[in-house]
C-alpha positions as CSV (number, residue, x, y, z in Angstrom):
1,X,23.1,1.3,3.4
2,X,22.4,-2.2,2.7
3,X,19.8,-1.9,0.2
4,X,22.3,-0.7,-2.2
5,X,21.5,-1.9,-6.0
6,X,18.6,-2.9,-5.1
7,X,15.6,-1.3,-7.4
8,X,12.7,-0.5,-5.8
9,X,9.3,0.3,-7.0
10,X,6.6,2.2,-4.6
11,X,3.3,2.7,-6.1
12,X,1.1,5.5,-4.9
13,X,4.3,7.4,-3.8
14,X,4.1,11.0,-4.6
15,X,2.5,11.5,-1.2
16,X,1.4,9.7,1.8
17,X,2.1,5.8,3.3
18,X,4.1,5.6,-0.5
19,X,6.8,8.7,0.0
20,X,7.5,7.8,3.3
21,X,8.5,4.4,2.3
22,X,10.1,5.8,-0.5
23,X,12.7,7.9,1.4
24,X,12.7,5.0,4.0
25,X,14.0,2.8,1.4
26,X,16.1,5.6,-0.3
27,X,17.8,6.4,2.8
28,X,19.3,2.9,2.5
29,X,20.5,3.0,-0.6
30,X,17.9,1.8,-2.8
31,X,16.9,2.9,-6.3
32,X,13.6,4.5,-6.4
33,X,10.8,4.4,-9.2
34,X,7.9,6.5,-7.8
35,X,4.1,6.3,-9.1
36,X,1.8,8.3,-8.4
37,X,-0.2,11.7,-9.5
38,X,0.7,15.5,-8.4
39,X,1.6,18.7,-10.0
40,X,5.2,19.0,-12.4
41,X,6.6,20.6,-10.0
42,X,6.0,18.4,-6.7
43,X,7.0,15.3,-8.6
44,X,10.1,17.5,-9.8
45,X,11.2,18.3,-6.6
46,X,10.5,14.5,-5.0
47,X,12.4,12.9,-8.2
48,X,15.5,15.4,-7.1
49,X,15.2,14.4,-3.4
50,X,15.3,10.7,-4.4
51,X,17.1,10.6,-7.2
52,X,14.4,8.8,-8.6
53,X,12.1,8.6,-12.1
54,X,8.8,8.8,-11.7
55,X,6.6,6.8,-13.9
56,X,2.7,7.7,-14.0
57,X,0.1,5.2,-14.9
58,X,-3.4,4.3,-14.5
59,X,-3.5,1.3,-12.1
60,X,-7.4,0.7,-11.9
61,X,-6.5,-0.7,-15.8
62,X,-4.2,-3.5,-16.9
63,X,-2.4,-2.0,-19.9
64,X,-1.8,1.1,-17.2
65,X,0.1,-1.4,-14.6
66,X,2.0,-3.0,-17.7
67,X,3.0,0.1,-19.0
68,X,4.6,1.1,-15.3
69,X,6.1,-2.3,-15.3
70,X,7.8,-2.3,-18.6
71,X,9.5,1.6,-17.6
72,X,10.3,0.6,-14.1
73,X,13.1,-2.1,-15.3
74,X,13.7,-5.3,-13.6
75,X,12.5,-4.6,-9.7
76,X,13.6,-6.1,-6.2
77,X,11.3,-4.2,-4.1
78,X,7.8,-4.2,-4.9
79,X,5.5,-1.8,-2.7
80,X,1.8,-2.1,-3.6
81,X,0.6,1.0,-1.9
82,X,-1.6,3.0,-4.4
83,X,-5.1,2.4,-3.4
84,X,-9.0,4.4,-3.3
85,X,-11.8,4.2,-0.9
86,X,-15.6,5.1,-1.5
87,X,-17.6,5.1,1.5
88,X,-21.7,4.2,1.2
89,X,-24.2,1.6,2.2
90,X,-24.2,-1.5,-0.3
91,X,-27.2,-1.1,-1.9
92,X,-26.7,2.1,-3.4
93,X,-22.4,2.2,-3.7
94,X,-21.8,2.9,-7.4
95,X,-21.2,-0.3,-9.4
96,X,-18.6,1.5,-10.9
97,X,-16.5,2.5,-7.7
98,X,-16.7,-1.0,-6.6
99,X,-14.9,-1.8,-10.2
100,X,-12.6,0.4,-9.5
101,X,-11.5,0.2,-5.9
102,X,-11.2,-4.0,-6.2
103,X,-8.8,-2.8,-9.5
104,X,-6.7,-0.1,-8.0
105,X,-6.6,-1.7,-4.6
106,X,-6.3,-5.8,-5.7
107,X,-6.1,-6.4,-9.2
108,X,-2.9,-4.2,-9.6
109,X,-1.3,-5.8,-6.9
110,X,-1.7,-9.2,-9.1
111,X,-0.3,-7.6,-12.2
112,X,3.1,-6.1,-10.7
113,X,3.6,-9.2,-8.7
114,X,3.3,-11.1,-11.7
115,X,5.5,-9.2,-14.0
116,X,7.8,-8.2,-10.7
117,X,8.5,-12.0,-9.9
118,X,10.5,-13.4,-12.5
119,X,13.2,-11.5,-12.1
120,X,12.9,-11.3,-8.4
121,X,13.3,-15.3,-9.1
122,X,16.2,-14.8,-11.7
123,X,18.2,-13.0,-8.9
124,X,17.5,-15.4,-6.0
125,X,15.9,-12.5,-3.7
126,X,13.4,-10.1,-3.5
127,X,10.9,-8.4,-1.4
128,X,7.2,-8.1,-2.1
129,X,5.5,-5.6,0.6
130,X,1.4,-5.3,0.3
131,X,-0.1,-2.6,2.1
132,X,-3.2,-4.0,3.3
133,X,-5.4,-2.1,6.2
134,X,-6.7,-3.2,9.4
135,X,-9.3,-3.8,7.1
136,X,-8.1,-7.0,5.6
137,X,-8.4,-8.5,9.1
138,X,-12.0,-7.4,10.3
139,X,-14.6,-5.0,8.7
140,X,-16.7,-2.0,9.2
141,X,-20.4,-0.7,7.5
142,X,-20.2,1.0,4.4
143,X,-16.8,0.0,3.0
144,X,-17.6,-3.5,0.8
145,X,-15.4,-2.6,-1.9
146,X,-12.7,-1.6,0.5
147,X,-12.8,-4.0,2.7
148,X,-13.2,-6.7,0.1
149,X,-10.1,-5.9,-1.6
150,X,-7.9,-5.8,1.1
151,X,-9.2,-9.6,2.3
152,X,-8.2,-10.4,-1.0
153,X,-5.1,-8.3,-0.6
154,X,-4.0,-10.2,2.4
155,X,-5.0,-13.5,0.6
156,X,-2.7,-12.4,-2.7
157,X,0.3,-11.9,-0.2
158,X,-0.1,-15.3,1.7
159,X,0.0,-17.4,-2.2
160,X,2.8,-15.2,-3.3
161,X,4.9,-16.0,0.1
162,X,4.1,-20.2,-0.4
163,X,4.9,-19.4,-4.0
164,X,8.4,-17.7,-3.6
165,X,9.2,-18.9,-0.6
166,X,12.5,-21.2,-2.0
167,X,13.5,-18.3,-4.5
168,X,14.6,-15.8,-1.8
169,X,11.8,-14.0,-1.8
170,X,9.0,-13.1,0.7
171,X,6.2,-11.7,0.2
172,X,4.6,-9.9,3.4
173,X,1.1,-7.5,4.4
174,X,1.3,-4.3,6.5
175,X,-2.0,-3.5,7.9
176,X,-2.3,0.0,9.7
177,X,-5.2,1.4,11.1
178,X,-6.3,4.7,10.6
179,X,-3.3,6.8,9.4
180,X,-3.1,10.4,8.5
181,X,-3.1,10.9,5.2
182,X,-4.7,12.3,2.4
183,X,-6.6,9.0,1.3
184,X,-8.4,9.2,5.4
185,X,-8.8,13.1,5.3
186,X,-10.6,12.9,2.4
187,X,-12.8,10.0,3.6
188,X,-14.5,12.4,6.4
189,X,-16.7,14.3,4.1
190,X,-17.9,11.3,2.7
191,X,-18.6,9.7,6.0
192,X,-20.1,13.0,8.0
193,X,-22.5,12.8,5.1
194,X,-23.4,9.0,5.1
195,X,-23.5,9.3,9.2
196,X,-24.6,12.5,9.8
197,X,-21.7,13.4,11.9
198,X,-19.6,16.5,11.8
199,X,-15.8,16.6,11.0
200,X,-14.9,15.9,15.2
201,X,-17.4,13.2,15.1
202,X,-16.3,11.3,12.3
203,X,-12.7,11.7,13.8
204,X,-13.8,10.6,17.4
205,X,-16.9,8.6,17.0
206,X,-16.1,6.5,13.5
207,X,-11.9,6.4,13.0
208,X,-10.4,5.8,16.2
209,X,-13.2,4.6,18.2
210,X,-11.9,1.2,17.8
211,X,-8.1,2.3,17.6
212,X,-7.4,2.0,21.6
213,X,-4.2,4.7,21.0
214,X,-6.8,7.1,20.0
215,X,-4.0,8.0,18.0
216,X,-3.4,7.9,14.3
217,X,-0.8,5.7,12.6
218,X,1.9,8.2,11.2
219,X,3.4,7.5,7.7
220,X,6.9,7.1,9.1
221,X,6.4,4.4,11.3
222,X,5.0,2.1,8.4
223,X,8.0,2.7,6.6
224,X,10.3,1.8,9.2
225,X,8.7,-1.4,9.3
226,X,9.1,-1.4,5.4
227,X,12.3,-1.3,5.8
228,X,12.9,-3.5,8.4
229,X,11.0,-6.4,6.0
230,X,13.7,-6.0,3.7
231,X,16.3,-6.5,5.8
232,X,18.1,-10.2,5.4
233,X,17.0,-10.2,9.4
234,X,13.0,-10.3,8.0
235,X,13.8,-13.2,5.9
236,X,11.4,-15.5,8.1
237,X,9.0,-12.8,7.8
238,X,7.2,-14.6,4.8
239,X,3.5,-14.1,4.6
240,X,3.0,-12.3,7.3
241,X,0.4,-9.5,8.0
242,X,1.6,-7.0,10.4
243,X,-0.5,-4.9,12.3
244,X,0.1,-1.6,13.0
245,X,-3.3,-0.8,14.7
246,X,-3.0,1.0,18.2
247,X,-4.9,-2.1,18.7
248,X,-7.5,-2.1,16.9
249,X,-7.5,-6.2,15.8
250,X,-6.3,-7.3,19.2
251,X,-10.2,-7.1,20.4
Protein backbone atom coordinates (compact mmCIF):
# COMPACT_ATOMS: atom_id res chain seq x y z
CA UNK A 1 0.00 0.00 0.00
CA UNK A 2 2.24 2.82 -0.79
CA UNK A 3 0.05 5.54 -0.37
CA UNK A 4 0.13 5.06 3.30
CA UNK A 5 -0.11 8.50 5.33
CA UNK A 6 -0.89 10.09 2.77
CA UNK A 7 -4.38 12.30 3.12
CA UNK A 8 -6.43 12.47 0.41
CA UNK A 9 -9.29 14.61 -0.42
CA UNK A 10 -11.90 13.51 -3.35
CA UNK A 11 -14.53 16.00 -3.98
CA UNK A 12 -17.85 14.82 -5.45
CA UNK A 13 -17.18 11.35 -3.92
CA UNK A 14 -20.25 9.95 -2.45
CA UNK A 15 -21.00 8.38 -5.81
CA UNK A 16 -19.77 8.19 -9.24
CA UNK A 17 -16.02 8.98 -11.03
CA UNK A 18 -15.32 10.44 -7.07
CA UNK A 19 -16.08 6.91 -4.96
CA UNK A 20 -14.34 4.96 -7.28
CA UNK A 21 -11.27 6.94 -6.85
CA UNK A 22 -11.93 7.01 -3.42
CA UNK A 23 -11.72 3.21 -2.82
CA UNK A 24 -8.88 3.23 -5.54
CA UNK A 25 -6.89 5.39 -3.38
CA UNK A 26 -8.12 3.75 -0.13
CA UNK A 27 -7.21 0.39 -1.25
CA UNK A 28 -3.66 1.71 -1.11
CA UNK A 29 -3.58 2.91 1.98
CA UNK A 30 -4.54 6.44 1.84
CA UNK A 31 -6.68 8.53 4.25
CA UNK A 32 -9.89 9.47 2.74
CA UNK A 33 -12.01 12.82 3.23
CA UNK A 34 -15.13 12.34 0.98
CA UNK A 35 -17.40 15.38 -0.25
CA UNK A 36 -20.26 15.07 -1.68
CA UNK A 37 -24.29 14.93 -1.04
CA UNK A 38 -26.49 11.62 -0.33
CA UNK A 39 -28.79 10.38 2.24
CA UNK A 40 -27.33 9.73 6.29
CA UNK A 41 -27.33 6.60 5.80
CA UNK A 42 -25.36 6.12 2.29
CA UNK A 43 -22.66 8.47 3.52
CA UNK A 44 -22.74 6.29 6.77
CA UNK A 45 -22.10 3.24 5.25
CA UNK A 46 -19.27 4.74 2.58
CA UNK A 47 -17.46 6.56 5.68
CA UNK A 48 -17.42 2.86 7.36
CA UNK A 49 -16.08 1.26 4.15
CA UNK A 50 -13.37 3.90 3.93
CA UNK A 51 -12.74 4.69 7.10
CA UNK A 52 -13.15 8.09 6.05
CA UNK A 53 -14.98 11.58 7.35
CA UNK A 54 -17.07 13.02 5.10
CA UNK A 55 -17.18 16.72 4.97
CA UNK A 56 -20.29 18.39 2.98
CA UNK A 57 -19.97 21.82 1.48
CA UNK A 58 -21.31 23.99 -1.18
CA UNK A 59 -18.55 24.17 -3.84
CA UNK A 60 -20.36 26.52 -6.46
CA UNK A 61 -19.43 29.29 -3.30
CA UNK A 62 -16.05 30.25 -1.90
CA UNK A 63 -16.70 30.27 1.85
CA UNK A 64 -18.30 26.57 0.99
CA UNK A 65 -14.77 25.27 -0.54
CA UNK A 66 -12.97 27.12 2.53
CA UNK A 67 -15.03 25.64 4.96
CA UNK A 68 -14.19 21.84 3.34
CA UNK A 69 -10.61 22.99 3.25
CA UNK A 70 -10.26 24.09 6.80
CA UNK A 71 -12.12 20.38 8.09
CA UNK A 72 -10.14 18.28 5.61
CA UNK A 73 -6.59 19.06 7.45
CA UNK A 74 -3.46 19.41 5.65
CA UNK A 75 -4.02 17.24 2.15
CA UNK A 76 -1.55 15.33 -0.31
CA UNK A 77 -3.98 14.19 -2.71
CA UNK A 78 -6.20 16.63 -4.12
CA UNK A 79 -9.12 15.20 -6.53
CA UNK A 80 -11.19 17.91 -8.08
CA UNK A 81 -14.10 15.78 -9.31
CA UNK A 82 -17.37 17.38 -8.10
CA UNK A 83 -18.88 19.01 -11.12
CA UNK A 84 -22.71 19.99 -12.91
CA UNK A 85 -23.74 20.14 -16.46
CA UNK A 86 -26.83 22.06 -17.99
CA UNK A 87 -27.45 21.34 -21.45
CA UNK A 88 -29.23 24.24 -23.89
CA UNK A 89 -28.51 26.47 -26.79
CA UNK A 90 -26.58 29.76 -25.77
CA UNK A 91 -28.99 32.18 -26.15
CA UNK A 92 -31.44 31.00 -23.88
CA UNK A 93 -29.00 28.78 -21.09
CA UNK A 94 -29.92 30.40 -17.73
CA UNK A 95 -27.38 33.05 -16.72
CA UNK A 96 -27.51 31.62 -13.64
CA UNK A 97 -26.47 27.92 -14.53
CA UNK A 98 -23.70 29.29 -16.39
CA UNK A 99 -22.64 30.98 -12.82
CA UNK A 100 -22.82 28.05 -11.37
CA UNK A 101 -21.35 25.28 -13.57
CA UNK A 102 -17.96 27.72 -14.25
CA UNK A 103 -18.07 27.78 -10.07
CA UNK A 104 -18.62 24.20 -9.19
CA UNK A 105 -16.70 22.89 -12.20
CA UNK A 106 -13.54 25.72 -12.31
CA UNK A 107 -13.63 28.12 -9.67
CA UNK A 108 -13.48 25.38 -6.91
CA UNK A 109 -10.77 23.71 -8.38
CA UNK A 110 -8.73 27.21 -7.94
CA UNK A 111 -9.75 27.49 -4.36
CA UNK A 112 -8.68 23.87 -3.03
CA UNK A 113 -5.51 24.06 -5.05
CA UNK A 114 -4.77 27.18 -3.55
CA UNK A 115 -5.38 26.31 0.06
CA UNK A 116 -4.18 22.49 -0.79
CA UNK A 117 -0.63 23.71 -2.07
CA UNK A 118 1.17 24.95 0.70
CA UNK A 119 1.34 22.23 2.47
CA UNK A 120 1.73 19.97 -0.43
CA UNK A 121 4.96 22.47 -0.79
CA UNK A 122 5.82 22.22 3.09
CA UNK A 123 6.11 18.32 2.66
CA UNK A 124 8.09 18.29 -0.63
CA UNK A 125 5.30 16.06 -2.54
CA UNK A 126 1.98 16.00 -3.57
CA UNK A 127 -0.49 15.16 -6.14
CA UNK A 128 -3.04 17.44 -7.72
CA UNK A 129 -5.53 15.25 -10.08
CA UNK A 130 -8.25 17.51 -12.14
CA UNK A 131 -10.94 15.67 -13.68
CA UNK A 132 -11.48 17.41 -16.80
CA UNK A 133 -13.73 15.77 -19.77
CA UNK A 134 -13.12 15.06 -23.31
CA UNK A 135 -14.58 18.29 -23.24
CA UNK A 136 -11.68 20.31 -22.32
CA UNK A 137 -10.00 19.13 -25.55
CA UNK A 138 -12.79 19.83 -28.24
CA UNK A 139 -16.52 20.86 -27.90
CA UNK A 140 -20.01 19.97 -28.75
CA UNK A 141 -23.55 22.40 -29.25
CA UNK A 142 -25.35 23.21 -26.25
CA UNK A 143 -22.77 22.84 -23.53
CA UNK A 144 -20.90 26.55 -23.27
CA UNK A 145 -20.75 26.56 -19.68
CA UNK A 146 -19.51 23.00 -19.66
CA UNK A 147 -17.28 23.04 -22.03
CA UNK A 148 -15.86 26.38 -21.04
CA UNK A 149 -14.97 25.30 -17.71
CA UNK A 150 -13.26 22.32 -18.43
CA UNK A 151 -10.80 24.45 -21.12
CA UNK A 152 -10.24 26.37 -18.24
CA UNK A 153 -9.92 23.30 -16.17
CA UNK A 154 -7.25 21.87 -18.25
CA UNK A 155 -5.59 25.39 -18.36
CA UNK A 156 -5.71 25.54 -14.23
CA UNK A 157 -3.88 22.10 -14.24
CA UNK A 158 -1.05 23.04 -16.81
CA UNK A 159 -0.11 26.59 -14.43
CA UNK A 160 -0.35 24.52 -11.27
CA UNK A 161 2.22 21.67 -12.89
CA UNK A 162 4.90 24.81 -14.10
CA UNK A 163 4.11 26.16 -10.66
CA UNK A 164 4.89 23.04 -8.45
CA UNK A 165 6.89 21.37 -10.63
CA UNK A 166 10.41 21.75 -8.23
CA UNK A 167 8.30 21.15 -4.94
CA UNK A 168 7.48 17.48 -5.70
CA UNK A 169 4.37 17.93 -6.83
CA UNK A 170 2.44 17.42 -10.15
CA UNK A 171 -0.40 18.51 -11.02
CA UNK A 172 -2.18 16.43 -13.88
CA UNK A 173 -6.03 16.35 -16.08
CA UNK A 174 -8.00 13.14 -16.73
CA UNK A 175 -10.33 13.64 -19.51
CA UNK A 176 -12.97 10.73 -20.06
CA UNK A 177 -15.47 10.62 -22.42
CA UNK A 178 -18.87 9.72 -21.85
CA UNK A 179 -18.93 7.68 -18.57
CA UNK A 180 -21.71 6.09 -16.81
CA UNK A 181 -22.76 7.85 -14.20
CA UNK A 182 -25.31 9.68 -12.53
CA UNK A 183 -24.01 13.27 -13.78
CA UNK A 184 -24.56 11.60 -17.87
CA UNK A 185 -27.83 9.60 -16.97
CA UNK A 186 -29.25 12.52 -15.89
CA UNK A 187 -28.13 14.65 -18.85
CA UNK A 188 -30.49 12.49 -21.33
CA UNK A 189 -33.71 14.10 -20.42
CA UNK A 190 -32.27 17.25 -20.84
CA UNK A 191 -30.89 16.54 -24.23
CA UNK A 192 -34.04 14.22 -25.72
CA UNK A 193 -35.81 17.44 -24.91
CA UNK A 194 -33.36 20.02 -26.55
CA UNK A 195 -32.91 17.43 -29.66
CA UNK A 196 -35.93 15.84 -29.88
CA UNK A 197 -34.60 12.47 -29.53
CA UNK A 198 -35.76 9.68 -27.38
CA UNK A 199 -33.73 7.97 -24.52
CA UNK A 200 -31.87 5.33 -27.38
CA UNK A 201 -31.29 8.19 -29.45
CA UNK A 202 -29.68 10.41 -27.23
CA UNK A 203 -27.52 7.31 -26.12
CA UNK A 204 -26.68 6.27 -29.85
CA UNK A 205 -27.01 9.36 -31.88
CA UNK A 206 -25.49 12.22 -29.35
CA UNK A 207 -23.04 10.32 -26.46
CA UNK A 208 -21.17 7.85 -28.22
CA UNK A 209 -21.45 8.75 -31.71
CA UNK A 210 -18.15 10.26 -31.56
CA UNK A 211 -16.74 7.72 -28.89
CA UNK A 212 -15.34 5.00 -31.59
CA UNK A 213 -15.65 2.04 -28.53
CA UNK A 214 -19.27 2.72 -28.64
CA UNK A 215 -18.67 1.99 -25.18
CA UNK A 216 -18.96 4.00 -22.11
CA UNK A 217 -15.98 4.82 -19.84
CA UNK A 218 -16.56 2.90 -16.52
CA UNK A 219 -15.72 4.60 -13.18
CA UNK A 220 -13.13 2.11 -12.29
CA UNK A 221 -10.89 2.44 -15.00
CA UNK A 222 -10.50 6.34 -14.24
CA UNK A 223 -9.45 5.46 -10.88
CA UNK A 224 -6.92 3.10 -11.75
CA UNK A 225 -5.39 5.70 -13.70
CA UNK A 226 -5.82 7.91 -10.45
CA UNK A 227 -3.93 5.88 -8.91
CA UNK A 228 -1.35 5.21 -11.10
CA UNK A 229 -0.67 9.29 -11.11
CA UNK A 230 0.25 9.03 -7.74
CA UNK A 231 2.55 6.58 -7.94
CA UNK A 232 6.42 7.89 -7.56
CA UNK A 233 6.47 6.01 -11.26
CA UNK A 234 3.94 9.17 -12.61
CA UNK A 235 6.27 11.62 -11.31
CA UNK A 236 7.06 12.89 -15.04
CA UNK A 237 3.53 12.88 -15.42
CA UNK A 238 3.29 16.76 -14.78
CA UNK A 239 0.62 18.59 -16.66
CA UNK A 240 -0.51 16.14 -18.49
CA UNK A 241 -4.21 15.59 -19.82
CA UNK A 242 -4.96 12.10 -20.19
CA UNK A 243 -7.49 10.86 -22.32
CA UNK A 244 -9.64 8.26 -21.63
CA UNK A 245 -11.97 8.60 -24.74
CA UNK A 246 -12.56 5.26 -26.69
CA UNK A 247 -11.18 7.71 -29.05
CA UNK A 248 -13.08 10.20 -29.21
CA UNK A 249 -10.11 13.20 -29.51
CA UNK A 250 -7.86 11.05 -31.70
CA UNK A 251 -10.12 12.33 -34.85
Amino acid sequence: MFLQGKRALITGSTSGIGLAIARGLHAEGAQVVLSGFGDEATIAALTAELSAIHVPGDLSQREGVEALMAAAGPIDILVNNAGAQFVAPVEEFPVEKWDFIIALNLTAAFHTARLAVPHMKQAGWGRIINIASAHSLTASPFKSAYVSAKHGLAGLTKTLALELATFGTTANCISPGYVWTPLVENQIPDTMKTRNMTREEVIRDVMLVRQPTKRFVQPEDIAAMAVFLCREEASNFNGSNVSMDGGWTAE
